[in-house]
LUMKOL-926224 format. One record per residue (C-alpha): x, y, z; residue in three letters. Coordinates in steps of 0.5 Angstrom, whole numbers, padded with zeros to 4 digits, always signed. Layout:
N
XYZALA ...
// end
This chain:
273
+0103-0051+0048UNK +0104-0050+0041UNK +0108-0056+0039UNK +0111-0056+0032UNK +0112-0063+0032UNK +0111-0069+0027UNK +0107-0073+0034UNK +0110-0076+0039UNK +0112-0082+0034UNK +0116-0078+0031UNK +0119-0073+0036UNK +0123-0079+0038UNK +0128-0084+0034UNK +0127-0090+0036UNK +0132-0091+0042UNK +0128-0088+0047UNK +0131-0082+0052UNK +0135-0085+0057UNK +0138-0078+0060UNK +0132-0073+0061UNK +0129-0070+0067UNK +0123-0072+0070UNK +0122-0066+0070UNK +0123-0065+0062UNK +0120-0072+0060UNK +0114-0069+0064UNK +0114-0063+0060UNK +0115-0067+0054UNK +0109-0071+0054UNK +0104-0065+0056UNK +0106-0062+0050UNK +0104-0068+0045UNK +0098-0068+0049UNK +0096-0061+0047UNK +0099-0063+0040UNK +0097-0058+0035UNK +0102-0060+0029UNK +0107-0057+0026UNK +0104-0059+0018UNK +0097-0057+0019UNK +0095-0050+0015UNK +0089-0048+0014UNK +0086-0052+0009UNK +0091-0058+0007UNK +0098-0061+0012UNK +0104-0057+0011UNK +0107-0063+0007UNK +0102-0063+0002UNK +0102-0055+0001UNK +0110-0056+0000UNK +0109-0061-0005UNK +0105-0057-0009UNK +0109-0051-0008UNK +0114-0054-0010UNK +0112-0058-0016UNK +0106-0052-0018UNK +0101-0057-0016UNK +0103-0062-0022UNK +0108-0069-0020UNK +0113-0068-0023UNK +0119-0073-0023UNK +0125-0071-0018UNK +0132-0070-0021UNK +0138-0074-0024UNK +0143-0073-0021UNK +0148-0070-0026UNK +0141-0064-0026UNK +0142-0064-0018UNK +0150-0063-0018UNK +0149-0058-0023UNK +0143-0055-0019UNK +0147-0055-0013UNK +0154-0051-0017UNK +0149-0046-0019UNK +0146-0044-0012UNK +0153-0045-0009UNK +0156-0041-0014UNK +0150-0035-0012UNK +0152-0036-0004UNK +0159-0035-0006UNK +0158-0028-0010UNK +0154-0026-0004UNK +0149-0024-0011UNK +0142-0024-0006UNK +0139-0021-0012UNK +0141-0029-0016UNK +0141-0032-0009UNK +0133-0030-0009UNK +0131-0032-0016UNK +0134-0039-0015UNK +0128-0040-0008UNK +0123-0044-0010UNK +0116-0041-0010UNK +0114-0043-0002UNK +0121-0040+0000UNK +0120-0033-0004UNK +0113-0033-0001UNK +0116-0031+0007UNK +0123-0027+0004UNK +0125-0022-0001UNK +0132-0020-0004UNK +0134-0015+0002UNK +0132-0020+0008UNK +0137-0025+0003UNK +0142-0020+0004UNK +0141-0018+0011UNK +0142-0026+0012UNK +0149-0026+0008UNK +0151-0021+0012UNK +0152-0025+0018UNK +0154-0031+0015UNK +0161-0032+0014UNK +0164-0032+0007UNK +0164-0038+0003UNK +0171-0041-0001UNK +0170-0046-0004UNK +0166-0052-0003UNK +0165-0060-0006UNK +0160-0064-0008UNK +0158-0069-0004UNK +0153-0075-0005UNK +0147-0074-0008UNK +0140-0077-0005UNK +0133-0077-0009UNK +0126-0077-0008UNK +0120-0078-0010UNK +0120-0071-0012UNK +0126-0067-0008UNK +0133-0069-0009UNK +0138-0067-0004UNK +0146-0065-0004UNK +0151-0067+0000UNK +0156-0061+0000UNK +0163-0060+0004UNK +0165-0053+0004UNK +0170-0049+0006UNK +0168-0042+0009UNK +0172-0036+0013UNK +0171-0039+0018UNK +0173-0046+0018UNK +0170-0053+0015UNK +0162-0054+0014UNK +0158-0061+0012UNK +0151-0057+0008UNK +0145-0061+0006UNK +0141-0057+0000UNK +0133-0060-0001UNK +0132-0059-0009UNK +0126-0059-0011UNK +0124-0062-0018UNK +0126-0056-0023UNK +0132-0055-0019UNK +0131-0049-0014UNK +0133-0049-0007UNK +0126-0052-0002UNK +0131-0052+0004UNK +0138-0053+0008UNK +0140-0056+0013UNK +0148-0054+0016UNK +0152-0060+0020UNK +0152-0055+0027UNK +0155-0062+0031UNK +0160-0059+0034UNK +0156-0053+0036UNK +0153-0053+0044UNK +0146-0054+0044UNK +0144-0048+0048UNK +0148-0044+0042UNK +0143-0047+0037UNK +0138-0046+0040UNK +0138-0038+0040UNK +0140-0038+0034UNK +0134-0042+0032UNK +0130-0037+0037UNK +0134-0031+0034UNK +0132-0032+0027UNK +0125-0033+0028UNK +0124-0027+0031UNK +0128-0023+0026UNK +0123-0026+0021UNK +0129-0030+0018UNK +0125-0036+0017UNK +0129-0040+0012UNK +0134-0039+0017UNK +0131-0041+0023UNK +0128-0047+0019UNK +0135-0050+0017UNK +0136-0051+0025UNK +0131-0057+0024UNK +0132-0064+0022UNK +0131-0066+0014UNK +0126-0071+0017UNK +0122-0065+0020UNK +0122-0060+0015UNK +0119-0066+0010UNK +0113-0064+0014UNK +0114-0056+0017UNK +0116-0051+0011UNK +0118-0044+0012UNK +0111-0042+0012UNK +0108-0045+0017UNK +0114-0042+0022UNK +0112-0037+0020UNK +0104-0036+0022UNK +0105-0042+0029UNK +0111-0034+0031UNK +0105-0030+0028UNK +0099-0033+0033UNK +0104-0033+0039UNK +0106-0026+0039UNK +0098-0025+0038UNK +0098-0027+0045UNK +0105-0024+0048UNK +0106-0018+0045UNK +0112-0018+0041UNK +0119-0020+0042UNK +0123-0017+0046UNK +0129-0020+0047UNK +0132-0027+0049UNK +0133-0027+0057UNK +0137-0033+0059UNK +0138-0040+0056UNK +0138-0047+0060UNK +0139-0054+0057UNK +0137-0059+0061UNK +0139-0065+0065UNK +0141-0069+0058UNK +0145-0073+0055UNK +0145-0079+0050UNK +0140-0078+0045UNK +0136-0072+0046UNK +0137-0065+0050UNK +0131-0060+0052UNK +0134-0053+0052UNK +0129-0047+0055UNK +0129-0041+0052UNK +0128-0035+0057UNK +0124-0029+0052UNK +0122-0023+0055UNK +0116-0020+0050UNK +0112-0014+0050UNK +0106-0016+0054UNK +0110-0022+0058UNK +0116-0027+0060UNK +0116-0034+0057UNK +0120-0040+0055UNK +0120-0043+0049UNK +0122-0050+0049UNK +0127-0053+0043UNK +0129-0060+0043UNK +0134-0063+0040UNK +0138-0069+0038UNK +0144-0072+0039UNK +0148-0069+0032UNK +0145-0061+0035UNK +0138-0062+0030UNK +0132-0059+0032UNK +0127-0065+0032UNK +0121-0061+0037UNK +0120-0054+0039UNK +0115-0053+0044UNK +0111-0046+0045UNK +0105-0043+0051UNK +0099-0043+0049UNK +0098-0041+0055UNK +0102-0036+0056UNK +0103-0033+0064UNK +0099-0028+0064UNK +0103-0021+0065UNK +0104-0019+0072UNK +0103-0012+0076UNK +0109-0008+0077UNK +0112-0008+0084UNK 
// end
């Protein structure tokens, strides 16, 4: 399997699982065994790749705060207008490198409408700054994490989806992926994962499976497994032009994305009956 995990070490907090399967922890730990991680690309590791995307190769100090809240009004402010022309200039360069305005477009037209909103706290880094906003949408409250980089463009997101069933996020995960919405998709992911997997390295981990399944399809059936406590496996059933296959999304208690496990191996396609 290709695993777009960390490594075990950081697959996992620190309380260990309680209420998985057998049959799930199983598979949780063949997976690691094959691991293949998400961070590496071709010549450097996806985090050092996103910091020099981010920061044009040169260190730069992360922002002040009043530079982060002004950051955050201005791509809120974008959201809101729903300008996907605007919203696409304020990507940093790593994150224009797998969109365009149209698929900002296509995407605001799924999202509900954005209202209004508040800033929240404001945590620096060594060079990303994130921004903790409440918003209000047409379709009710929502708690949205925006990653700065240091001149102040959007490095990535995460939206609190807590309240939402795992399962349910889980497709949309899926869904976005082979849409090719890979920012989309990688909001899904805990901050701490998308320290080390960016948008692009989505990107080319969708690309190698589909050289061996054939093109998506569909998504036939989603099962989460025996859970509870701190993680959930949810087996995403897809269906692609070559096979059927599942792809394996872990998550964590507050619904983030923390391991997502694809075949390497894929079954193989079967004869017609």
């Amino acid at each position: 399997m290709f695993v777009f995990a960390m490594s075990l070490r950081h697959l996992r907090p620190v309380q260990q699982p309680q209420a998985l399967s057998r049959m799930a922890l199983g598979m949780l730990a063949l997976a690691t065994g094959l691991s293949i991680t998400m961070a590496a690309l071709p010549g450097t590791s996806g985090s050092a790749a996103l910091a020099q995307s981010q920061s044009g190769g040169v260190d730069r100090p992360a922002l002040s705060v009043e530079a982060a809240r002004a950051a955050a009004d201005r791509i809120l402010a974008a959201v809101k207008s729903r300008d996907a022309n605007l919203r696409y200039s304020q990507f940093s360069e790593e994150l224009k490198a797998v969109s365009s305005p149209s698929m900002v477009a296509e995407t605001m037209r799924t999202q509900p409408k954005l209202l209004s909103w508040t800033l929240l706290s404001v945590q620096g880094g060594l060079r990303n700054t994130t921004v903790e906003a409440s918003l209000t949408t047409s379709m009710g409250k929502r708690e949205l994490f925006i990653v700065l980089n240091p001149e102040g463009k959007l490095a990535g997101y995460h939206l609190d989806v807590t309240d939402e069933a795992p399962g349910a996020v889980a497709k949309r995960f899926v869904t976005a992926l082979s849409s090719g919405q890979f920012i989309s998709a990688r909001s899904f992911l805990s901050l701490s994962l998308q320290k080390e997997i960016s948008a692009s390295s989505l990107q080319v981990r969708w690309q190698q499976l589909q050289r061996q399944t054939g093109e998506f399809v569909r998504i036939r059936k989603v099962v989460v497994a025996e859970g509870g406590g701190d993680q959930r496996l949810v087996l995403v059933s897809s269906d692609f032009n070559r096979l059927s296959d599942s792809l394996f999304v872990i998550l964590n208690a507050n619904n983030e994305i923390i391991g997502i496990d694809f075949p390497s191996d894929p079954i193989t396609p079967k004869p017609v009956r």
